[in-house]
C-alpha positions, 0 to 999 in steps of 0.5 A: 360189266364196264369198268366205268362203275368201278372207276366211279367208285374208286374215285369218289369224293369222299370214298366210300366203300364197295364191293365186287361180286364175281359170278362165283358168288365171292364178294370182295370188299374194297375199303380203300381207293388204294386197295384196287388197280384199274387194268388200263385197257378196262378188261380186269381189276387187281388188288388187295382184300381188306386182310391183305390177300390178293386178286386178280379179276376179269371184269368178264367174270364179275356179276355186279359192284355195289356199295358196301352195306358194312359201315367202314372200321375206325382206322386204329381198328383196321387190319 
């Protein structure tokens, strides 16, 4: 996996929600631009999950990143 996509994702105009699948089968969803960081060197991600916990993940242990089938939560129900 190249972090491009993810970058792509991240940076879109307007942002639209995306998920990573890691090859656990966890899948983390990322409703915010701000909720994930870009490892400089393109090797990991790190952030927070929509409930606030956090992860680390290198994308050697990702399987996958697509957009998210969930609509996105009105913001006054957000978490």
């Amino acid at each position: 996996m190249r972090i491009d996509k993810i970058r792509k994702l991240k940076w879109a105009d307007p942002f639209r929600p995306f998920e990573l699948i890691a090859q656990t089968g966890d899948v983390i969803r990322i409703e915010r631009s701000s909720a994930i960081a870009l490892a400089p060197n393109g090797l990991s991600v790190a952030g927070f999950d929509p409930i606030g916990k956090s992860f680390y993940l290198p994308l050697a242990e990702l399987s996958a990143v697509r957009l998210s089938r969930l609509k996105r939560l009105p913001r006054d129900e957000r978490r």
